[in-house]
Phi, psi and omega in degrees: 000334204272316201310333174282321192287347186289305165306302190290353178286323200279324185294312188302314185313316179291316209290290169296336171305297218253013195234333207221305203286285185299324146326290144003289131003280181294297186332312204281318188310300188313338171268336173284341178276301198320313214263313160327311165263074196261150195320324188295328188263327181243058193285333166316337209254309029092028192291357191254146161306127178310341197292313181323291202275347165295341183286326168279003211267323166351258162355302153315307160311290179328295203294308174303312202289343147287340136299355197252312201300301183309314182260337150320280216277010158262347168314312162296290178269356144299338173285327154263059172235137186292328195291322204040073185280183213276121208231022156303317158313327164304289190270358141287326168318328185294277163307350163279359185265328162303316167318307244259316189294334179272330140326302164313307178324302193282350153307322197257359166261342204281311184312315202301321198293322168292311145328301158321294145339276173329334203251337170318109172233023167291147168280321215226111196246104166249187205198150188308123163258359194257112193283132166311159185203143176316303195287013173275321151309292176246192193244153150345295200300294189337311178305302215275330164314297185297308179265345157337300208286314191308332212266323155300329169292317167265028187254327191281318184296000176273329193310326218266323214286338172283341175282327158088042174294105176302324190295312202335139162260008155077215167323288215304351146319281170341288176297325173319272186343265194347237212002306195300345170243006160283003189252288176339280207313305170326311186275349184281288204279338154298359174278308196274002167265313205295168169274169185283125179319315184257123198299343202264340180306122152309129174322309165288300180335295214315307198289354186273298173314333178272338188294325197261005163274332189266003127321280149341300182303299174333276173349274162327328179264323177264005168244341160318302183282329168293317148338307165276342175289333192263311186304314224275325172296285191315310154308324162314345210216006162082009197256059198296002189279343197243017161299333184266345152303308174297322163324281201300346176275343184312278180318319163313285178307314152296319203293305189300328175278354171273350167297270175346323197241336194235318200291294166316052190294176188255157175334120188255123151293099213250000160312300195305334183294344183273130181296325179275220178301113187271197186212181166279127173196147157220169181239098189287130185271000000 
């Protein structure tokens, strides 16, 4: 009884985070560039009529507030459900549902970066001659942050794989993990090898943005392997009632930390964005 009621604290808490806070959130940032930057001063940031994107940050409301509704009302029968089977499954599903308007979001940035490109009619470009390098993006620790976690995580999965558990899936745990941070590490160094999506991004901006992807990534890897660390134990020690808690603290943890390290971006020069000369300016989120 107490683990349910603990999951339901957790669930409703996931459910207002990512569906009502963090939206919340991005809108005031996206309204704070609209009103600072507006089309007449800044038309590079615009390749869309301004009406476009207000309609979208429209749109972007709606969709969290039906999803917030959509996880309220599992919300809702788990708490009148007597059994209260295992609603793990439930609450990533939730969460993958929550995921879909800020994906739409980075789609609808992406389609903008691309416009921006089309509409771009400098003769004249410049461009970095100093080649990127990993340690310009991460740091020692960070490398070492990433592989502590991996190496702990298969350290626990060989210790549990001698106990001979018929559920255990053994290596192939291990091998998954790989694969999940070896796909992360890809996407990283196609940001930082790659050209900048957006033509008017200043070379340092380029590079403050992958920092705050190799951040993400940090996250991501080290909330992966605890994760997997915490299911794997709790079924090992039998305390399958508190898997859907841990999900939903899973989920939760990513959603902020992907606010924090990526959404919550750091001063941007939004100068460059001005049909004329620019100056130094920024905009703090």
């Amino acid at each position: 009884m107490h683990d349910n009621v603990l999951f339901s604290i957790a669930f409703l808490s996931q459910i207002l985070l990512v569906s009502v806070w963090l939206p919340a959130k991005v809108l005031a940032h996206a309204r704070t560039i609209l009103e600072l930057c507006p089309p007449d001063q800044f038309p590079r940031l615009y390749p869309k009529p301004v009406a476009v994107y207000e309609r979208s940050l429209v749109h972007f409301t709606w969709l969290n507030g039906v999803i917030c509704l959509i996880g309220l009302f599992f919300w809702v029968i788990f708490n009148f459900d007597a059994t209260n089977d295992d609603y793990a499954g439930i609450a990533w599903g939730i969460f993958m549902l929550q995921s879909v308007p800020f994906i739409l979001l980075e789609v609808f940035t992406f389609r903008t970066w691309k416009l921006m490109r089309d509409a771009d009619d400098r003769t004249r470009r410049s461009a970095s001659l100093t080649p990127r390098r990993l340690t310009d993006v991460m740091s020692p620790l960070q490398m070492s942050v990433v592989a502590a976690s991996f190496v702990a995580f298969s350290a626990l999965v060989l210790t549990i794989d001698q106990f001979n558990f018929p559920w255990f899936g053994g290596l192939l745990n291990i091998v998954i993990m790989g694969g999940g941070y070896v796909t992360l590490w890809g996407i990283v160094m196609w940001n930082l090898h790659g050209r900048s999506r957006d033509p008017y991004m200043q070379e340092q901006d380029h590079i403050n943005r992958v920092r705050r992807l190799v951040r993400q990534f940090l996250l991501v890897c080290v909330a992966l392997a605890a994760y997997g660390m915490v299911t794997i134990t709790l079924q090992a020690l039998e305390l399958h009632e508190y898997k859907q808690l841990a999900m939903s603290l899973y989920c939760q943890l990513l959603a902020l930390g992907s606010f924090y390290t990526f959404y919550r971006a750091e001063d941007i020069n939004y100068e460059v964005y001005r049909s004329g000369p620019t100056a130094a300016n920024t905009i703090a989120s």
